[in-house]
C-alpha positions in Angstrom: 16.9 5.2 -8.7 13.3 3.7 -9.5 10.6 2.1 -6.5 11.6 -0.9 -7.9 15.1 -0.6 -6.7 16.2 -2.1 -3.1 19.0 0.2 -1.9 22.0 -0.4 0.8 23.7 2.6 2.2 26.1 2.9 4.7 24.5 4.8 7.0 27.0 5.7 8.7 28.8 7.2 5.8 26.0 8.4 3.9 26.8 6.4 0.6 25.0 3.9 -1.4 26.6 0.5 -0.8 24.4 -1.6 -3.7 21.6 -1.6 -5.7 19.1 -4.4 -6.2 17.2 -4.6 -9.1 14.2 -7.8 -9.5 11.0 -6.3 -9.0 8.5 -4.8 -11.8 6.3 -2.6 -9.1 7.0 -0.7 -6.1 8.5 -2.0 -3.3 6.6 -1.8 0.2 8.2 -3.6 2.8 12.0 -4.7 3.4 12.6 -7.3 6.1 16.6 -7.7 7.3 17.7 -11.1 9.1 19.8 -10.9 11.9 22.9 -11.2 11.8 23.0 -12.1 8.7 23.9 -10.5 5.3 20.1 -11.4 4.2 17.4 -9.4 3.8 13.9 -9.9 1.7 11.6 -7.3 -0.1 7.5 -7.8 -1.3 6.4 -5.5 -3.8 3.3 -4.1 -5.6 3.9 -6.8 -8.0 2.6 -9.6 -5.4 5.9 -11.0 -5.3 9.1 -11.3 -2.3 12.3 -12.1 -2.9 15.6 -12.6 -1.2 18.8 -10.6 -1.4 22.0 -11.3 -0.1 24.1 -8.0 0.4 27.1 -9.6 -0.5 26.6 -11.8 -2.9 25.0 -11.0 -6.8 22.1 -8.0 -7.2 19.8 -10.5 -8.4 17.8 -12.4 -6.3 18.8 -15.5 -4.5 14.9 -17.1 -4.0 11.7 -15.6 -5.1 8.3 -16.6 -3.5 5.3 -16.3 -5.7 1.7 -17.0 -4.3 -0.4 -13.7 -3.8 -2.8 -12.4 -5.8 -2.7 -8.5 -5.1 0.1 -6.7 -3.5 2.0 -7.8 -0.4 2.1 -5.6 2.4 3.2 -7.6 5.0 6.9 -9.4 5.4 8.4 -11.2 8.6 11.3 -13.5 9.1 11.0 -16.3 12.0 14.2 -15.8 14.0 16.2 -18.6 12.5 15.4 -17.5 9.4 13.7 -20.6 7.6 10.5 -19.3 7.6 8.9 -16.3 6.0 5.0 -15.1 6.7 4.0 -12.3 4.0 0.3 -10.5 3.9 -1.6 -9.3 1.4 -4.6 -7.4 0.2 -5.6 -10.4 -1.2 -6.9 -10.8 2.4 -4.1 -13.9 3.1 -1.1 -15.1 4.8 1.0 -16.9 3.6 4.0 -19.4 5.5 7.1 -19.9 3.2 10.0 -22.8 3.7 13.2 -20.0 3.1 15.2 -22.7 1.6 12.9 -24.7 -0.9 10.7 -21.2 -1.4 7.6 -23.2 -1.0 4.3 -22.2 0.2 3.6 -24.3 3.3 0.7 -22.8 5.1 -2.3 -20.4 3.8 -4.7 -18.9 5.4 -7.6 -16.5 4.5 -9.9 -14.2 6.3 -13.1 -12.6 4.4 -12.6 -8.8 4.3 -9.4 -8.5 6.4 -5.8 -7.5 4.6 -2.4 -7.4 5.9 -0.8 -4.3 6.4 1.9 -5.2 9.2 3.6 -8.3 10.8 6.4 -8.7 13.4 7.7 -11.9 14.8 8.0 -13.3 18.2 9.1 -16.6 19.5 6.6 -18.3 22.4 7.6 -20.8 25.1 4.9 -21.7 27.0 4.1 -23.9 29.9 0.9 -24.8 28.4 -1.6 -23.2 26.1 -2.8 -20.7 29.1 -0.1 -20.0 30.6 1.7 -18.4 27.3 5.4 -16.4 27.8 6.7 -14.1 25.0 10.4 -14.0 23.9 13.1 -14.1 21.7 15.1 -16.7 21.2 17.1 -18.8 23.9 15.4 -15.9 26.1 13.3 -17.9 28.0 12.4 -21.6 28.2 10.8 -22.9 31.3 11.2 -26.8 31.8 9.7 -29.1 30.1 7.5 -25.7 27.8 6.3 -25.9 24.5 8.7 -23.9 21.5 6.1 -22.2 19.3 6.6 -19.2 17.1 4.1 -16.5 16.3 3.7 -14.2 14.1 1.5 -10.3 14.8 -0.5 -8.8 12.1 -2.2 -5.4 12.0 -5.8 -6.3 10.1 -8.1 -3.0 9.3 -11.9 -4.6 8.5 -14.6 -2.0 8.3 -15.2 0.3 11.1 -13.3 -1.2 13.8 -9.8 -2.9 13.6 -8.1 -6.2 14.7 -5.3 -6.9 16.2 -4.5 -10.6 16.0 -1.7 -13.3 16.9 -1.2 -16.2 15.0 0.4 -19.8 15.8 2.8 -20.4 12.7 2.0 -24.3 13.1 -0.9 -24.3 10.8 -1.5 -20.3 10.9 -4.6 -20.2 13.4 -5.4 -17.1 15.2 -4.1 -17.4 19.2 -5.3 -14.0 20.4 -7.5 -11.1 19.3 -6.7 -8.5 21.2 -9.5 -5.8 22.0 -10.4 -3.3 18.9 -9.1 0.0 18.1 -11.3 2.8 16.6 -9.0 3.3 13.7 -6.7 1.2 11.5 -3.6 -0.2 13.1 -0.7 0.6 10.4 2.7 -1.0 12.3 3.3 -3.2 15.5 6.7 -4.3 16.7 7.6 -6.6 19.7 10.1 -5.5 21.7 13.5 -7.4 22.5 12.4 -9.7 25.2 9.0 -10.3 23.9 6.8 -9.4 26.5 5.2 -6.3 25.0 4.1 -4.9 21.7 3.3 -1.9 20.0 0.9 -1.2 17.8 -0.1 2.3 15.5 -3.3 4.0 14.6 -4.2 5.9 11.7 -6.2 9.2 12.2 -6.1 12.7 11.1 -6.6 15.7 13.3 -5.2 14.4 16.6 -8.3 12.1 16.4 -6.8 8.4 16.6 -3.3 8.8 16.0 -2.0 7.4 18.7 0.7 4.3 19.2 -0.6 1.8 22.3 1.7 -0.6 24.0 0.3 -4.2 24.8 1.4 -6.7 27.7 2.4 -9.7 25.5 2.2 -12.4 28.6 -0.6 -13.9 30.2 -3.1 -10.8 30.5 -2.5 -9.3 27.1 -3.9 -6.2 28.2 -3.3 -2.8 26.9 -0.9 -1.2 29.4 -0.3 2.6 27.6 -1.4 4.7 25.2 0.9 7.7 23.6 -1.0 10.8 22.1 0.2 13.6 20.6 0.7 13.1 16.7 -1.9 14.8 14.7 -1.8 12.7 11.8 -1.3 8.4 11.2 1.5 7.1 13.3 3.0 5.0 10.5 6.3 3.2 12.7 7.7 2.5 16.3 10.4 1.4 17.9 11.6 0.4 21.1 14.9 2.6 21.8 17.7 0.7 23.4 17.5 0.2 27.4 21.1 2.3 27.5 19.5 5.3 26.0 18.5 6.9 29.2 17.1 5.8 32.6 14.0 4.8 31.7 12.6 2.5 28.8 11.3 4.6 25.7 10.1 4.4 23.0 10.0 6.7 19.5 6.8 6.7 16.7 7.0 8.3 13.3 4.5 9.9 11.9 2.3 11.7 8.7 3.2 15.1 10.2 6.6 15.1 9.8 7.3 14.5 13.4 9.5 12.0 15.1 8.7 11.8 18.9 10.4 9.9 21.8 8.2 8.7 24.5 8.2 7.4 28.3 7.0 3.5 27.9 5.9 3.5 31.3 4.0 6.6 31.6 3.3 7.7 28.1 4.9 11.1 28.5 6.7 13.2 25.2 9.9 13.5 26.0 11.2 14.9 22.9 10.0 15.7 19.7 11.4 16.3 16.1 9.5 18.0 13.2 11.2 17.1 10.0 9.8 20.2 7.7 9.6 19.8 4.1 9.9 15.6 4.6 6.4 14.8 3.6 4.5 11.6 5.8 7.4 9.7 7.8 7.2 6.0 6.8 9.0 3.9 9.4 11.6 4.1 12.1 14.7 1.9 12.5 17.5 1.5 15.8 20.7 2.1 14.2 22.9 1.7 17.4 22.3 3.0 21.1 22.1 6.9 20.2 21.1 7.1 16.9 18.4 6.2 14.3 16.8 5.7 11.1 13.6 7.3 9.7 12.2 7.4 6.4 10.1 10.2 4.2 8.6 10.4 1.4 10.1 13.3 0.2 13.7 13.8 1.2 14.6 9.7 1.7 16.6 8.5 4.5 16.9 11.0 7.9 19.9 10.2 10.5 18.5 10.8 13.8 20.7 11.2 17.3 19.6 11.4 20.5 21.7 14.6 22.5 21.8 14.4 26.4 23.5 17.6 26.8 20.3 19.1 27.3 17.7 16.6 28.7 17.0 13.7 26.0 17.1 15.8 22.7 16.5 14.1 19.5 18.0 15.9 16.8 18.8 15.4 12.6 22.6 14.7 11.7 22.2 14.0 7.8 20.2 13.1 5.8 20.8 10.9 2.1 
């Protein structure tokens, strides 16, 4: 198996389901549609393409626009619409069907390196509500969908929303001290998360952000000592409280208290090399990748407390 390759496993199972072959460079970011059999990958080679798991192992659409490598991929809940960053310091808006570039935007000295999608209905353009789709739509609100991007510029970082109609920036929110390397939104919307890069305990952390009217940061987690690459929010049924896990460079996986930023479990992965990113498999269990021994199964044990614990690993 090359970088090049896209590859489906049952991860339940263990086994590889399919191979995907298209791209001449490495592949950086994989984005699935829900609910759907498919799923789109960018590459080193500046272009993204999209798969269907059941259908041929070539591509079905191929969008071609960047000039350096993409590093950023999200899918607009419906799934017409595709927004991919790049070092070439752009984003770009794609029509999923015609695989047309509809909106570009640059910014000087500012490139991609994560995006997430949420879905705003909003009273008006102050009075702004996060969510998913069919989630929430007050009377008479506006249907706009956003996309998040994590943008390192020198220094200091920038954590920005943009309105997909005509890709403006909606909301900066306040700076981090290090670059911000993944954000997800959670299920209903109304929060984010958002990872620093660091070394040494310094930085390193994953902050949660109120997505609604304030915006404001509402918790920080600490206690990685190297870049948190991924996040996730962890299904509500999990345990009590909400939580949350973060991946990270030092071979840790830890679960977390949303609300109070409390560890309540952590996993060291020895031998995995940096973890890459974090996925929800079903309520107990899920995904995390490494560099060095691919794809970890992860479960969640509440025999003793919330224990997280590896299963397999393919």
């Amino acid at each position: 198996m090359t970088l090049q390759t896209v590859v489906a496993y049952n991860w339940r199972a263990g086994n590889v389901v399919k191979r995907f072959k298209g791209h001449e460079r490495e592949i950086t970011k994989i984005a699935c549609v829900r609910k759907s059999d498919q799923f789109f990958s960018a590459s080193r080679d500046k272009m993204v393409m999209m798969w269907d798991l059941e259908g041929s192992s070539q591509p079905r659409q191929q969008f071609s626009g960047h000039t350096m490598v993409v590093t950023g991929l999200a899918v607009s809940p419906d799934s017409s619409q595709l927004c991919t960053g790049s070092r070439d310091n752009s984003l770009l808006l794609w029509d999923v069907g015609t695989g047309q570039c509809a909106e570009r935007v640059s910014v000087s000295r500012n490139l991609v390196r994560s995006q997430t999608w949420s879905l705003t209905c909003a009273g008006s353009p102050e009075n702004h509500i996060y969510s998913r789709p069919l989630k929430i739509k007050p009377s008479g609100g506006l249907t706009e969908q956003h996309t998040f991007t994590a943008n390192p510029v020198p220094a200091v970082i920038s954590f920005r929303l943009w309105d997909s109609r005509g890709l403006h920036v909606a909301h900066v929110f306040p700076v981090k001290q290090h670059i911000q390397t993944y954000c997800e939104v959670s299920e209903d919307g109304h929060r984010c998360i958002s990872c620093s890069s660091g070394f040494g305990g310094e930085g390193c952390e994953a902050t949660l952000w109120d997505l609604r009217q304030t915006r404001n940061r509402i918790c920080e987690y600490k206690g990685h000592f190297q870049t948190v690459a991924s996040c996730v929010f962890l299904p509500r049924a999990l345990a009590l409280m909400p939580v949350i896990a973060t991946s990270s460079h030092d071979c840790k996986v830890k679960i977390w208290n949303q609300d109070t930023g409390a560890c309540l479990s952590t996993l060291s992965l020895d031998g995995s090399g940096p973890l890459t990113s974090l996925a929800v498999a079903d309520t107990t269990s899920s995904l995390c990748a490494s560099f060095s021994r691919g794809i970890h199964l992860l479960r969640v044990d509440h025999s003793q407390g919330l224990e997280l614990r590896e299963v397999a690993a393919f």
